[in-house]
N, C-alpha and C positions, 0 to 999 in steps of 0.2 A: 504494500500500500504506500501511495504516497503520503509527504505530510510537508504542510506549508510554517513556517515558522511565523511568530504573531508578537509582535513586539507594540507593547504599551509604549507612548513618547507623549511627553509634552512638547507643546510646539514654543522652542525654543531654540533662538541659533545655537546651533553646535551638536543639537542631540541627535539629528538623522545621520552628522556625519562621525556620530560616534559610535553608530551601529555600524555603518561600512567601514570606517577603521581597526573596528576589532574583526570582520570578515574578511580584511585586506591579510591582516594579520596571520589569518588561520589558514588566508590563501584558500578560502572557502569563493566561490561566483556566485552573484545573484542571476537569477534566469528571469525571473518575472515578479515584479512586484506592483502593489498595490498601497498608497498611502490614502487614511480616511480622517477627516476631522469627524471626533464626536462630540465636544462639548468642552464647555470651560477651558478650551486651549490645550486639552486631551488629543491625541490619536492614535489611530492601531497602521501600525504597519505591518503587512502581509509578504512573505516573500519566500517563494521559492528559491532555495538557495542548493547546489548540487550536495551538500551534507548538511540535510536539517539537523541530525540528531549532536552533531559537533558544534553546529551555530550554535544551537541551542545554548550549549552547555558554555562556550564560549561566553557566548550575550551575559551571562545569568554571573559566573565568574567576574565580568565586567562591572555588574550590578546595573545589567538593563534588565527589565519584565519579558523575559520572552517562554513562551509556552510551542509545543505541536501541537498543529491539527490534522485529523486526516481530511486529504481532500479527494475529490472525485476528477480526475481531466481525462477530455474526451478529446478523439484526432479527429480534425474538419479539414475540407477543403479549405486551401487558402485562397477560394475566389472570391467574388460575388454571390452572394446567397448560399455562402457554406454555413454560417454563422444560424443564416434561419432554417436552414434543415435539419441542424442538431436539434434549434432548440423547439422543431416541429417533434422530432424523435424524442424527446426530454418530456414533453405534453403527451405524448399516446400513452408512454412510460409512467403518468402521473408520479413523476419528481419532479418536486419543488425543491425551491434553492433560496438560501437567505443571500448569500455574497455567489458572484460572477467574474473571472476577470480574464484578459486571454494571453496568447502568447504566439508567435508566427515564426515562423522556421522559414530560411529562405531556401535551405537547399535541395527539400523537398514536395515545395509547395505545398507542405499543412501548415497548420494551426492547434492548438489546444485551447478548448475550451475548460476553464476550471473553475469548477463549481465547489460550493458549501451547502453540505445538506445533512440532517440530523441522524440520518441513520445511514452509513456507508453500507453494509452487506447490504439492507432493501434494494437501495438504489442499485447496489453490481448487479440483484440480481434481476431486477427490472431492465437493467439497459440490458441483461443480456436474455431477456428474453423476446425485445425485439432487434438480437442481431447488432449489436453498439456495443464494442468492447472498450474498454475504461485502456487509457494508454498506461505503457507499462514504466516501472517508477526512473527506467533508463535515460528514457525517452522524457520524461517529465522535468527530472533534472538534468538535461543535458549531458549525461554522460558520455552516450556513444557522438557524442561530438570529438572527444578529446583524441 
């Protein structure tokens, strides 16, 4: 399974680039991230990084808030209306998803679609019973790039 790393931050100069300084560090890459404001000068930063379970512990060492989540990403076309046939596939499958966010591969013209949803096995086993296999966690964090 994969899992996205989830760092608490206040918004404050210094504090996003003290998460990618302890990941420079670990020589950990970020693949795909997402930053969200939620309130009072709060935010969650999301990021798939090629070794969450080292970020992790890295971050926490640092004395940043970071936790795993499992997440769910799916491979789409990288065209035009790949995006809406997932998330036509994602509707027949009734999963829902709290957070979305994506990710584009240039060298073989996909994408990932990665999603947040409350119960990962339901959802695996929903997408896989119409034919939609969840990308594998290689693929998700870029490994067979290297």
């Amino acid at each position: 399974m994969a899992y996205q790393v989830s760092i608490f931050l206040e918004n404050k100069l210094g504090h996003f680039e003290k998460v990618t300084g302890v990941l420079a560090e670990e020589n950990i890459n970020i693949r795909t991230m997402t930053l969200t404001h939620t309130a009072n000068g709060w935010g969650i930063l999301n990021l798939v990084v090629t070794d969450p379970e080292r970020a992790k512990v890295a971050l926490i060492e640092k004395g940043l808030s970071a936790t795993l989540r499992e997440i769910v990403a799916i491979e789409m076309d990288d065209k035009p209306g790949g995006l809406d046939l997932i998330l036509k596939d994602l509707a027949k499958a009734e999963i829902n998803f709290t957070n979305a966010y994506g990710r584009m591969l240039q060298e073989n013209n996909k994408a990932y679609l990665v999603i947040d949803v409350q119960d990962i096995p339901d959802a695996a086993e929903r997408l896989k019973k119409i034919n939609v296999a969840m990308a594998s966690d290689n693929a998700v964090y870029g490994n067979h790039l290297k």
